[in-house]
C-alpha positions in Angstrom: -34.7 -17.2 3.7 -31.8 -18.9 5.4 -32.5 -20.0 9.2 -29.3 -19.0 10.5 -29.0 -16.4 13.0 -26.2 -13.8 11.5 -23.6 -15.2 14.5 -24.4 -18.2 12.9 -23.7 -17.1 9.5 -20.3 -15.1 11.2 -19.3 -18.6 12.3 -19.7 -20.2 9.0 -17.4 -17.7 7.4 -14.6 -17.6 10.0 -14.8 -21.6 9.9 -14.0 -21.5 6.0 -11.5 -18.6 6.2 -8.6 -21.2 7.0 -9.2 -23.6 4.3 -9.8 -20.7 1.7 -5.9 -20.1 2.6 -5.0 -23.3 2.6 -5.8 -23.8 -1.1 -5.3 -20.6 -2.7 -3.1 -20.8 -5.7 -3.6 -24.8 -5.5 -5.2 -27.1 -7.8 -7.9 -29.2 -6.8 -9.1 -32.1 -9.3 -13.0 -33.2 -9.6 -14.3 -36.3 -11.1 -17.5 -34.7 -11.3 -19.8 -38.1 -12.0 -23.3 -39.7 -11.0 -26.9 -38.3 -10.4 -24.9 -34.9 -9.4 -24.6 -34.6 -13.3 -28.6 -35.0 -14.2 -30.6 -33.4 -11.6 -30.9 -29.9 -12.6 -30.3 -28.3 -9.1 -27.9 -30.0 -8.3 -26.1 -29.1 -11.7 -26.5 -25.5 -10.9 -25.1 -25.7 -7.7 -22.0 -27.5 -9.0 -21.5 -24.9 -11.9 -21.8 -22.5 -8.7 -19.4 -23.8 -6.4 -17.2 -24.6 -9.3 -17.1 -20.3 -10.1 -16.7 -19.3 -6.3 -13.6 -21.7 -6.0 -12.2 -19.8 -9.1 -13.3 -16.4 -7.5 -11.1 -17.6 -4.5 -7.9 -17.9 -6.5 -8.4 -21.9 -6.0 -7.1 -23.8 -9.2 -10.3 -26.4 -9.9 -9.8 -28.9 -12.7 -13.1 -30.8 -14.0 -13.0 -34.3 -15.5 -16.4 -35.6 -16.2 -17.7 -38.9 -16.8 -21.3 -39.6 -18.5 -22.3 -42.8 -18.5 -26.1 -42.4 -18.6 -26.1 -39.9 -21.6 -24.4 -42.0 -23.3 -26.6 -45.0 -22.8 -29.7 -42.8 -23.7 -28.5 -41.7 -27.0 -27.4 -45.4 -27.9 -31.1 -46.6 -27.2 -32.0 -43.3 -28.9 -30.1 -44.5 -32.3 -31.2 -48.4 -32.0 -27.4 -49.5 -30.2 -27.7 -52.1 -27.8 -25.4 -51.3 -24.7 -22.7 -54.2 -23.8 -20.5 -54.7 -20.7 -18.0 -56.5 -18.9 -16.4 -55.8 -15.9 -18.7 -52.9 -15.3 -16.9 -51.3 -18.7 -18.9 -50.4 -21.9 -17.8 -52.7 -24.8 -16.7 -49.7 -27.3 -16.8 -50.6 -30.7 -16.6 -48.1 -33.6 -19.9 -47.0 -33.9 -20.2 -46.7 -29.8 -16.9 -44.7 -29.7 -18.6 -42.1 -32.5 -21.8 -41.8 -29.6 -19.3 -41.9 -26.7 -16.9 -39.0 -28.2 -20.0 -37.1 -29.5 -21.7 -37.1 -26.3 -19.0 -36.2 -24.2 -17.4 -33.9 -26.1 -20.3 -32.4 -27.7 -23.0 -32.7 -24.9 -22.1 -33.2 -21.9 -18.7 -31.0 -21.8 -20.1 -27.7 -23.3 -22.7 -28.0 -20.9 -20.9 -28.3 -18.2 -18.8 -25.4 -19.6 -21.8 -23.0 -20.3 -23.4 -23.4 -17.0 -20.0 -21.9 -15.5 -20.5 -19.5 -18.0 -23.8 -18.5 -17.3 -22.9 -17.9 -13.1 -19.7 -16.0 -14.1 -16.9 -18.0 -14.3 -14.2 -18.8 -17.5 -14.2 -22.5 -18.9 -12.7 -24.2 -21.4 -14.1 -27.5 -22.8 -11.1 -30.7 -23.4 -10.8 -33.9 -24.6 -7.7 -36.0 -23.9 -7.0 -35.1 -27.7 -6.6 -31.7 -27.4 -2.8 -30.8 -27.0 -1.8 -34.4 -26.7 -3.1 -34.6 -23.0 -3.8 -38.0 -22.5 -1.8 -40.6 -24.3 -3.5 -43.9 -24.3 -2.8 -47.4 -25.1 -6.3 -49.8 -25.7 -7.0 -51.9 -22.1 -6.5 -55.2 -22.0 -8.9 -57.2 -21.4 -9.3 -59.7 -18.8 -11.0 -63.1 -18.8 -14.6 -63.5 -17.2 -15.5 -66.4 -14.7 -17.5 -68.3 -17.1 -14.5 -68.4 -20.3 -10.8 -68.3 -20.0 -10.5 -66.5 -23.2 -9.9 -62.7 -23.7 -12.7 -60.5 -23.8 -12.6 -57.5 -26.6 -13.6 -54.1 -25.1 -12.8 -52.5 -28.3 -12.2 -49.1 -28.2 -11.6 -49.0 -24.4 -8.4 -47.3 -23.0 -5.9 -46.6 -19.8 -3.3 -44.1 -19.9 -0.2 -44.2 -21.0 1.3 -40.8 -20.7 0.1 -37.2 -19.9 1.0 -34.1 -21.1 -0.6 -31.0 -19.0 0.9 -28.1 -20.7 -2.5 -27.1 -21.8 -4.1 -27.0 -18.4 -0.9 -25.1 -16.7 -1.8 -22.3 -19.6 -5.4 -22.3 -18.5 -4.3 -22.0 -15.0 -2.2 -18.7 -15.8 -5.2 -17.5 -17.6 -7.4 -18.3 -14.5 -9.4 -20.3 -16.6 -11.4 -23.7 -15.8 -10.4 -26.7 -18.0 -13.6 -29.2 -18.0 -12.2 -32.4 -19.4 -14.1 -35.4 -21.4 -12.5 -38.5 -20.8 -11.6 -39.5 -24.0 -7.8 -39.9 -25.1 -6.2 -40.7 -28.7 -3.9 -44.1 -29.0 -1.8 -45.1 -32.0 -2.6 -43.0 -35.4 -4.9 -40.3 -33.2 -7.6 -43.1 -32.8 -10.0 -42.0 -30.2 -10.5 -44.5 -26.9 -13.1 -44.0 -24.0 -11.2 -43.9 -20.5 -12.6 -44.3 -17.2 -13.2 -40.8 -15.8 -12.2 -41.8 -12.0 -8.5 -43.3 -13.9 -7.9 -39.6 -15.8 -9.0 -37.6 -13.2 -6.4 -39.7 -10.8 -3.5 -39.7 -13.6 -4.4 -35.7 -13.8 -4.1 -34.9 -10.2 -1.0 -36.7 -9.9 0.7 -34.9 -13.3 -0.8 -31.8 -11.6 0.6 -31.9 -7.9 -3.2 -31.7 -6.9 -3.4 -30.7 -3.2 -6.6 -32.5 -3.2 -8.7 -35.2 -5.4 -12.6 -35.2 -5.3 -13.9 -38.1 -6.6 -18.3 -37.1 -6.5 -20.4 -40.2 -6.7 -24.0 -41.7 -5.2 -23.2 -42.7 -1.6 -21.8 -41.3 1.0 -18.0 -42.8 1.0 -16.6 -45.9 2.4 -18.8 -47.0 4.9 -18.4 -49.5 8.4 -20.0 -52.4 8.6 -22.4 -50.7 10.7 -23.1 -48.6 8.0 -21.4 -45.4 9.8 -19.1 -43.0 7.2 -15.3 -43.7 7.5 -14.4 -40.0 7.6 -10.2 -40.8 7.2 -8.7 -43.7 6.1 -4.8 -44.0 5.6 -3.6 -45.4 2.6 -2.1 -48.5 5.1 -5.1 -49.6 5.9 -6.8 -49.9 2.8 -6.0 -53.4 1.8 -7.1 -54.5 5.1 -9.9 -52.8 4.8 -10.5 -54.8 1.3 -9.6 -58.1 3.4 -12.4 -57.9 5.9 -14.7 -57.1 3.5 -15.7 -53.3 4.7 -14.9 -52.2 1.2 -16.2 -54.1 -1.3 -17.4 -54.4 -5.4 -17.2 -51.0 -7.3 -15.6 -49.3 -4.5 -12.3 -51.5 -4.9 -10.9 -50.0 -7.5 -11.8 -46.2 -6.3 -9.8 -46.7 -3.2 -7.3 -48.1 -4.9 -6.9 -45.4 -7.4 -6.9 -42.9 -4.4 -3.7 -44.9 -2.5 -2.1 -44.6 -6.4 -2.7 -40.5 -6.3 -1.8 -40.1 -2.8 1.4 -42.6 -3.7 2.0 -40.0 -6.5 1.6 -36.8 -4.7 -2.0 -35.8 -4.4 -2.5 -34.4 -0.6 -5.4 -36.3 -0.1 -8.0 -38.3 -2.4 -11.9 -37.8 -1.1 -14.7 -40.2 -2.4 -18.1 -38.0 -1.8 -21.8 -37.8 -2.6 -22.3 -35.1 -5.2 -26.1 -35.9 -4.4 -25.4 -33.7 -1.3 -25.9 -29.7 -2.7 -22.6 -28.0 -2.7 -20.7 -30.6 -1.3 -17.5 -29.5 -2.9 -17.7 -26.6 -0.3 -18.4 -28.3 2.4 -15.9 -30.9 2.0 -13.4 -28.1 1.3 -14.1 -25.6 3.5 -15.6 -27.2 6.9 -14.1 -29.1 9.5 -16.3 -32.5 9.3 -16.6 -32.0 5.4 -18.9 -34.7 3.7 -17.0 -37.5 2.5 -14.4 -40.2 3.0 -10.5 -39.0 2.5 -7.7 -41.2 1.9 -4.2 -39.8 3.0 -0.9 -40.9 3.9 -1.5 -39.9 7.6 -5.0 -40.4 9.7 -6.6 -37.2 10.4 -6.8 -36.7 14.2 
């Protein structure tokens, strides 16, 4: 039983009552990513939270990543796992495992769970209604060999077309998206989730981004959450060494949306239960947002 006093409870409510009308009719874009997407709980509670924003008359849009699936069923079938730059080296045979576990696996997962707690989902890949053009990545040298490293099947976007998703949204229907796209001849390449559900947000006009990961957000050097961060500081930031290694290119990403439109680009812990709802619908929310202008 919840240890709230009902006043308590009262408060909660009339706290979220704003922000519920604040983002009705709006779209709201999740890179739903990391442990959130294995433990079981936390799962639910995302499929959950994922329903009531739906219920609310909130647009959500679901891109999902699925990294650790993927490297299961490659040990599973005897394929060693290579990478370079923090990017999985995609050859043919890896690209048939990547698009059959994240179409096949992971997205209809995702999709039934929503089903199961009431809400309407639709499972996507970027080749479904020519949504997400893409061209393959070039590659860039390591530290150790000037010459160009293949990535294979890896790819970036080039174009997107979101008619498919504004139909769902009519329909009031969730689109969970794989991030996989088709390049020249329909030829199927493995994007980085965090880079469609940014190129998504921005096609979309998303009012917000939610980018779910393991920690917290960008962090201090005294370890303290950096609750707002404007998009001026952010190279500055990258200067002095407060942001650092795989958080680079997130931040980065989150000045592009916010450059491109998106009201404002949150890096969260998904690890936290229902942390979608308390980063949209509280006033100290759980994670780090980038915007144009620094909350007061």
């Amino acid at each position: 039983m919840s240890k709230l006093t009902r006043e308590e409870r009262a408060q909660v409510l009339e706290e979220a009552l704003p922000y519920f009308q604040r983002y009705r009719k709006r779209t709201i874009v999740l890179k739903y990513g990391g442990h959130a997407m294995v433990d079981r709980n936390l799962k639910e509670a995302f499929a959950r939270d994922l329903v009531l924003l739906e219920q609310a008359r909130i647009n959500p849009v679901v891109v999902h990543g699925g990294g650790p699936q993927i490297g299961k069923m490659l040990k599973n079938l005897g394929i060693e796992s290579q990478f370079h730059g923090g990017m999985r080296i995609t050859d043919e045979q890896t690209m048939d495992v990547v698009e059959m576990v994240l179409a096949g696996q992971v997205n209809k997962e995702i999709v039934a769970r929503i089903g199961r707690h009431g809400g309407r989902a639709v499972g996507l890949t970027g080749r479904d209604a020519g949504l997400l053009k893409a061209r393959k990545m070039e590659a860039q040298p390591s530290d150790h060999s000037p010459e160009l490293i293949d990535l294979g099947r890896v790819g970036t976007v080039d174009s997107v077309d979101v008619t498919i998703l504004e139909t769902l949204k009519k329909s009031e229907i969730i689109p969970v998206v794989a991030p996989v796209g088709y390049g020249p001849g329909g030829t199927a390449l493995n994007i980085n989730a965090d880079l469609v559900a940014q190129q998504l947000a921005i096609e979309l006009s998303a009012e917000r981004l939610l980018l779910m990961t393991d920690v917290d957000g960008v962090q201090d050097k005294n370890g303290e959450l950096i609750r707002h961060i404007d998009v001026s500081q952010i190279e500055g930031l990258i200067a002095d060494g407060t942001i650092s290694g795989g958080m680079i290119p997130k931040v980065r990403g989150a000045v592009e949306a916010v450059h491109g439109g998106v009201g404002k680009v949150t890096i969260m812990n998904g690890t936290v239960p229902h942390a979608i709802l308390l980063e949209l619908f509280t006033d100290e929310g759980v994670g780090t947002e980038i915007s144009k202008e620094q909350s007061a």
